[in-house]
C-alpha positions as CSV (number, residue, x, y, z in Angstrom):
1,X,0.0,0.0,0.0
2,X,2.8,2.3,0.8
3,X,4.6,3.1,-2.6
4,X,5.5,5.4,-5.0
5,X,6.7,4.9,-8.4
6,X,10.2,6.8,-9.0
7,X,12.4,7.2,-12.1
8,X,10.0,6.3,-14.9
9,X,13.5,4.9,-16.0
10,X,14.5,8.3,-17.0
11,X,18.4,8.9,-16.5
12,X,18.0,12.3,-15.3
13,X,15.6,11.5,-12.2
14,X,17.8,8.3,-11.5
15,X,21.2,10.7,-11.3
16,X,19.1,13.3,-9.4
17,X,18.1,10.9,-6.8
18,X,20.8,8.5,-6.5
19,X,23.1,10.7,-4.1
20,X,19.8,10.9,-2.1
21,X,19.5,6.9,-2.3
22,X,23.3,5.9,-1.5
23,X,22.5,8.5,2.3
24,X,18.5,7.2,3.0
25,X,18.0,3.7,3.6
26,X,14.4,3.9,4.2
27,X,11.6,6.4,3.4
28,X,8.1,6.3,4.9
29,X,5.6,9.3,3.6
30,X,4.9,10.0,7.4
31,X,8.1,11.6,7.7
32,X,6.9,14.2,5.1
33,X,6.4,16.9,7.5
34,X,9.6,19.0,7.3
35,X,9.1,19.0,3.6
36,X,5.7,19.9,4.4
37,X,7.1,22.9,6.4
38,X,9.6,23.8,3.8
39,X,6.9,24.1,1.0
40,X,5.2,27.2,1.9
41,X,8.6,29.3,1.3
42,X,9.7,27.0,-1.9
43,X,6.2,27.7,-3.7
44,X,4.6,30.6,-5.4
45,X,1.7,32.1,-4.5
46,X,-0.3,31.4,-1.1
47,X,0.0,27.6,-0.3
48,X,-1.8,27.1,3.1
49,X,-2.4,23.7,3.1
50,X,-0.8,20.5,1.9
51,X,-1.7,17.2,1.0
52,X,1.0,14.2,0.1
53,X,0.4,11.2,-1.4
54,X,1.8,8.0,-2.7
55,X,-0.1,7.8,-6.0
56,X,-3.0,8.6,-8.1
57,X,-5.7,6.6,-6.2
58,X,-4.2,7.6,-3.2
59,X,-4.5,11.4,-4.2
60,X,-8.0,11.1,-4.9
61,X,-9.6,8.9,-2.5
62,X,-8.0,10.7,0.7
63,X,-10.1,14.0,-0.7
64,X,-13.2,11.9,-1.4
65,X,-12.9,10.3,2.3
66,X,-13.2,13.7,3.5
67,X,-15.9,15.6,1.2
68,X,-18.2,12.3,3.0
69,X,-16.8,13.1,6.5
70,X,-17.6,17.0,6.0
71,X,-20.8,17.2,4.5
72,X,-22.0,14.1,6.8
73,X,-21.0,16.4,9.9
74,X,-22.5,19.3,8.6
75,X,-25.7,17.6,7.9
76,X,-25.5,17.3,4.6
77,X,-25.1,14.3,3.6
78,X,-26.5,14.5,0.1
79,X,-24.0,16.0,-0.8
80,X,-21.6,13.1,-0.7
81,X,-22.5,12.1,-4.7
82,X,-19.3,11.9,-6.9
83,X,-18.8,12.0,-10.6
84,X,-16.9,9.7,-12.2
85,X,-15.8,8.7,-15.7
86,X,-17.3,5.5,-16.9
87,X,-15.6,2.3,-15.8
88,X,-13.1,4.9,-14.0
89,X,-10.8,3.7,-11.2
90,X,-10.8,6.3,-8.1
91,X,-9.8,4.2,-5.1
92,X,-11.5,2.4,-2.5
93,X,-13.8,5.2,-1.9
94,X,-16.4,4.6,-4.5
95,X,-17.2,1.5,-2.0
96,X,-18.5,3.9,1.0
């Protein structure tokens, strides 16, 4: 479950990261929060919030997950219809 796909087996990325690799033996997305810090000053424009994730599905269901858990709380829970393409794969959260 916890993966990311790196490289696309493109030499630049893979001479980018390897002095990264040969120093980090392990990497967890948890430990994303002093990049998380970081960001704000690296970026353009106002960037308030943050969200990381490991891949597509990931990206997408985490803000699905909480759309349900928001308009559920605010008593709307109507609201918690999503559009999708046809035959479309968005994550687990099209099973809530």
């Amino acid at each position: 479950m916890w993966y990311t796909t790196v490289g696309y087996a493109n030499r630049e990325i893979a001479e980018t990261m390897s002095p990264q690799a040969e120093k980090l033996c392990y990497y967890t997305p948890f430990g994303a929060a002093s990049l998380a810090a970081a960001l704000p000053q690296l970026a353009l424009g106002d960037l308030n919030r943050r969200h990381f994730a490991t891949g597509g599905s990931t990206a997408v269901e985490s803000p699905l997950r909480l759309c349900h858990y928001y308009f559920g709380v605010i008593g709307q829970p109507e609201k918690g219809r999503i559009l999708s393409r046809m035959d479309a794969y968005h994550g687990a959260a099209g099973q809530l």
